[in-house]
N, C-alpha and C positions, 0 to 999 in steps of 0.2 A: 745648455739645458736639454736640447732636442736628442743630445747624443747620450749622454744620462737615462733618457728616456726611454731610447735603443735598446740602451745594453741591460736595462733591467726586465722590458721588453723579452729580449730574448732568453734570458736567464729565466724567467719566469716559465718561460714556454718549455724550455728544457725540464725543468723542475718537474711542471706539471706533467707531461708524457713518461717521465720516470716513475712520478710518485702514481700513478695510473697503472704502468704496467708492474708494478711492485702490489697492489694489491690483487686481490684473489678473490672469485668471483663466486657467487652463492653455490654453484656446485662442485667449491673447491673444500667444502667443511664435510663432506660426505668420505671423501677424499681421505681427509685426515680421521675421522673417525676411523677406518681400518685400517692405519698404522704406514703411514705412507710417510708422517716426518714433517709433514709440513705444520703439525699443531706446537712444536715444538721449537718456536720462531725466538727470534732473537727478543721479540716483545714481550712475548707472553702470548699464552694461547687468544685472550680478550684484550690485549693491550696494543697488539696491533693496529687492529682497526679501528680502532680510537685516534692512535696516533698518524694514522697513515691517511684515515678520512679527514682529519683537523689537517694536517698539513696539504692536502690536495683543494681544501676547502681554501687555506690561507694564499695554495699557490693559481689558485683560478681567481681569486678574489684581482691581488697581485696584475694576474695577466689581464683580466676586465677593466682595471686599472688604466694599465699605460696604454688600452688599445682605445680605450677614452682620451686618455693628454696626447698620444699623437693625432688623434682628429682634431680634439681641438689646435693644438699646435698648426698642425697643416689646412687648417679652413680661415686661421686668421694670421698671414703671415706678419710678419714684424715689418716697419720700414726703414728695415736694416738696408743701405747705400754702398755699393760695391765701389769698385775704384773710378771707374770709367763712369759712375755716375756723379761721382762727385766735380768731373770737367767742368769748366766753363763751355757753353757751345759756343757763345760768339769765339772765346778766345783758340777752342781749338780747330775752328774751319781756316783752312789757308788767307792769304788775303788774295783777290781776285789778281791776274794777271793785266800787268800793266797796256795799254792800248800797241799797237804796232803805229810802227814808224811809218807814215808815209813816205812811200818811194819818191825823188823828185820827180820829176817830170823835167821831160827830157828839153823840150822848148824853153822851158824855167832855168834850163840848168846854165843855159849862154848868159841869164840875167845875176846868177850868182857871184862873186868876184871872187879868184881861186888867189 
């Protein structure tokens, strides 16, 4: 889910800086009033900005969106259980090593029978 989250995330952010630098800004109609070309948009001279404001609107909406689900996301993590959490501890600490041998003693050792 988180990664869903991402990549719409970042698709939105691309969107929106495109559809941002694709419009044209109030002292670009002056522009086109003396024959510069640009009134003569793929939209229509008033259809542009209609359609270019609507989708900058849909793609900020979008990007206010996911930059919400991943906060929430990352402020309440899940208690999703990795591998090494799922151990037993008693079963994976070694077991203690066994005591040492006492050495004979050497007086004792004439009482042993070989």
């Amino acid at each position: 889910m988180e990664t869903l989250v991402w990549v719409v995330h970042v698709i939105a952010a691309a969107v929106l800086v495109v559809l941002v630098l694709l419009q044209h800004g109030k002292g670009a109609d002056m522009g086109a009033a003396f024959g510069s070309g640009s009134a003569g948009s793929l939209f229509g001279s008033s259809g542009s900005a209609n359609f270019l404001s609507r989708s900058t609107a849909i793609a900020a909406t979008m990007f206010f969106i996911t930059s919400l689900s991943l906060t929430y996301i990352y402020s309440h993590p899940t208690q999703q259980q990795g591998v090494m959490d799922k151990v037993n501890p008693a079963v994976a600490q070694p077991a203690p090593a066994p005591a040492a041998v006492n050495a004979v003693d050497e007086s004792k050792a004439k009482d042993i029978p070989k």
